[in-house]
N, C-alpha and C positions, 0 to 999 in steps of 0.2 A: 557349439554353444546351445544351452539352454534357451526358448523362447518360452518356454509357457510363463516361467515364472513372473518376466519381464511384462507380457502380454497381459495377466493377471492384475499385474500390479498398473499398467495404465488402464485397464477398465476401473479400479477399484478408486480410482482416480478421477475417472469420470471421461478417460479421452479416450473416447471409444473410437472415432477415426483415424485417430493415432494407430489404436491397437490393432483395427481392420487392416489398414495399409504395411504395419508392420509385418503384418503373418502374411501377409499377398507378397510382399518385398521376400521375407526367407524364402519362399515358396519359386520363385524366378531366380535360375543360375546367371541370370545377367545382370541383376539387380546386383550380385556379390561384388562386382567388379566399381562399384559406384565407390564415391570418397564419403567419409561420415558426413559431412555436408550437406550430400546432396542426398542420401538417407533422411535428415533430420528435414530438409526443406520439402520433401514428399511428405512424410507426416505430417509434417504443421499444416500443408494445403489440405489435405485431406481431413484433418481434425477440421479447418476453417469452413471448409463447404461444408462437412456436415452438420456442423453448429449450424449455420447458415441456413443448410433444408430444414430442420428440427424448428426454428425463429420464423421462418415463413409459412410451416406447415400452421404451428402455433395461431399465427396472427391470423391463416384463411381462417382455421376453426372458429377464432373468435369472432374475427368478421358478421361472419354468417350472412353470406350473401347470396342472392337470391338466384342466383345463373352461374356456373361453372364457366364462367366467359373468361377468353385469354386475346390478348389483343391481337397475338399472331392470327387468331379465327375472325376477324374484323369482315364482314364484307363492305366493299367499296364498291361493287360492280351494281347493286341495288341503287334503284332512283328513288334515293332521298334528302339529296341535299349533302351528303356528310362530306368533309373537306378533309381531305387522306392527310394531304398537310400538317394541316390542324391538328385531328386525330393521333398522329404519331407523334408529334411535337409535346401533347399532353402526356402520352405514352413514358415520357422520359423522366417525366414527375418531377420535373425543376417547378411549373407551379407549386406544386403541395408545399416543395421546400421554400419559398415564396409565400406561402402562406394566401395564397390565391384562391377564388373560389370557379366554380364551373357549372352553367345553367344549362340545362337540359330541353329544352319543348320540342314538341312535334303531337303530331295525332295517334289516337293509340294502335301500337303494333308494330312502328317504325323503328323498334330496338332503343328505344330511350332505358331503360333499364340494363337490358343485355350491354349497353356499352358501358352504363355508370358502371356496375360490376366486371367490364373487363379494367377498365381502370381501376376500381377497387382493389382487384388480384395486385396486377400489376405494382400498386403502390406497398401493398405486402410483401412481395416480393423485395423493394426498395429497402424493405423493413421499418415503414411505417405500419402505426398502429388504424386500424382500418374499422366499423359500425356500419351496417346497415341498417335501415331501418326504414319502414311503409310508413307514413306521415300519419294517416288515420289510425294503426294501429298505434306507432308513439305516440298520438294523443291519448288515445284510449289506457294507455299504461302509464302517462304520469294522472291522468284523472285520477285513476286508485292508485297510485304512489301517495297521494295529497292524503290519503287517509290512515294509510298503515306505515306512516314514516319515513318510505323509502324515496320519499321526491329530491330530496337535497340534493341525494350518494345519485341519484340517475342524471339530474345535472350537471354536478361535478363529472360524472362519468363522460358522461357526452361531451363535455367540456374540456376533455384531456384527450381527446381519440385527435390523432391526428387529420384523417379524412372523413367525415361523419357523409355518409350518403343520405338523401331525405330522398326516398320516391315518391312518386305518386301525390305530387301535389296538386289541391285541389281536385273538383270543382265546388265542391261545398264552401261555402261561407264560414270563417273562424267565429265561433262566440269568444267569449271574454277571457274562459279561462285560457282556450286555445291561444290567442292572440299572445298573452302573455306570456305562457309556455315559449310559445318561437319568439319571442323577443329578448327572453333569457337566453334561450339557445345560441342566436345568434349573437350576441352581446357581449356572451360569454367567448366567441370562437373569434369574435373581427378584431384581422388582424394575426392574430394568435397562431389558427390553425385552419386548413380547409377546407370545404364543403361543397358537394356537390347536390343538386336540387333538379328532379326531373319533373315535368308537368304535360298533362293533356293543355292545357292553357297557355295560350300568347303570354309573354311577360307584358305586355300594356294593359292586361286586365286583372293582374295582381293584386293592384292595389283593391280591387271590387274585392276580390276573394279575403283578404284581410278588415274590410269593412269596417274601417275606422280610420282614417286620414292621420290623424296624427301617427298612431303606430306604423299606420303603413308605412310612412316617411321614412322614421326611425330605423326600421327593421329593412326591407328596401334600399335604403340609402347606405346600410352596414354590407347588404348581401351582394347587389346590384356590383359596389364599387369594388373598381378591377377585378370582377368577374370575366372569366371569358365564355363564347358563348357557341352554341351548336344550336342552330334551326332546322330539326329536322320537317322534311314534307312526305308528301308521296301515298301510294297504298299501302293498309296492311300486309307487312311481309309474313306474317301467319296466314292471309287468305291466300297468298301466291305461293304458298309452300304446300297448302293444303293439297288431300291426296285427291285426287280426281275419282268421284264416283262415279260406278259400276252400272253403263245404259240399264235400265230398264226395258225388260225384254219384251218386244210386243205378244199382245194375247192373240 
């Protein structure tokens, strides 16, 4: 029997797993002895994972997250508080599908970012659609979104990601336009979809950093509820990783 033809004709088709596994299958004299069955159910896995890597490879791109972090690399063994528990429990991403959010604080260095993004990965993986995004720099880009049109589509956008990461919140004070930016944002997501939120900042001093009571309420009281939460403490783990410098030699 002819394969290339066949082979041809499913790449032309678009099932390039199919096609890979079929030439790997003629290529093995033990594979001949197999029933068409079980021929056709090796293809279809193999079409399925690669679809599969292709949708997640897709979704990290689009991510664009800030650490190559994968949960398997988690450390535990660091004094920071982190509750391995908990950690792996989120890992599994039944919140996201929940539509739950996840607070982040500790002081900086503690891996509060390096974990949002290994959760990030992870929920790609799941084949949630995943955003990251530095809080000051997403202000700074819907401030000139307001001018050249593009503020609505960046909402909306944010608005449909299934996991929107926000880093790096705070410690500056929201002005006005800020305050209302995150009130859409989250407005738009509670409920909806999930959000994770990291901060140098205790959450009991949030409401200072949004610096209007009313809003803070509002927005706070969307973000806050059924949130679950990670306290991180401890030293920076950048200064305990740091490389140890080189005595200075006496004169």
């Amino acid at each position: 029997m002819l394969i290339n033809p066949t082979i041809d004709r499913l790449r032309e088709l678009g099932l390039h797993g199919m096609a890979t596994a079929f030439q790997e299958l003629d290529a093995q004299s033990e594979a001949r002895g197999l029933e068409h069955g079980e021929w056709l159910a090796i293809l279809l896995e193999q079409e399925t994972t690669m679809r599969r890597q292709k949708r997640f490879e897709a979704r990290a791109r689009a991510a664009k997250l800030r650490h190559d972090a994968q949960i398997e690399n988690a450390d535990f063994r660091a004094a920071r508080g982190l509750d391995r528990n908990l950690f792996m429990t989120l890992a599994g991403c039944d919140w996201t599908r929940k539509h739950h959010s996840l607070l982040i604080t500790g002081p900086a260095g503690v891996g509060k970012s390096w974990l949002a993004c290994a959760l990030g990965h992870k929920a790609c993986r799941e084949d949630f659609s995943v955003a990251y995004h530095r809080v000051p720099r997403l202000f700074a880009t819907l401030a000139l979104a307001r001018g050249d049109g593009r503020y609505g589509r960046i909402l909306k956008s944010l608005a449909k990601t299934d996991l929107l990461i926000l880093d790096d919140w705070g410690p500056e004070k929201l002005n006005d336009d800020q305050r209302r930016d995150l009130l859409e944002i989250i407005e738009d997501r509670y409920e909806r979809r999930s959000t994770i939120v990291t901060s140098q900042v205790p959450l009991d001093r949030w409401w200072e950093i949004i610096a209007n009571p009313t809003l803070a309420d509002a927005i706070l009281d969307r973000l806050v509820h059924s949130a679950y939460r990670i306290d991180l403490t401890g030293e920076s783990m950048r200064k305990q990783r740091a490389p140890a410098l080189p005595e200075t030699p006496q004169a």
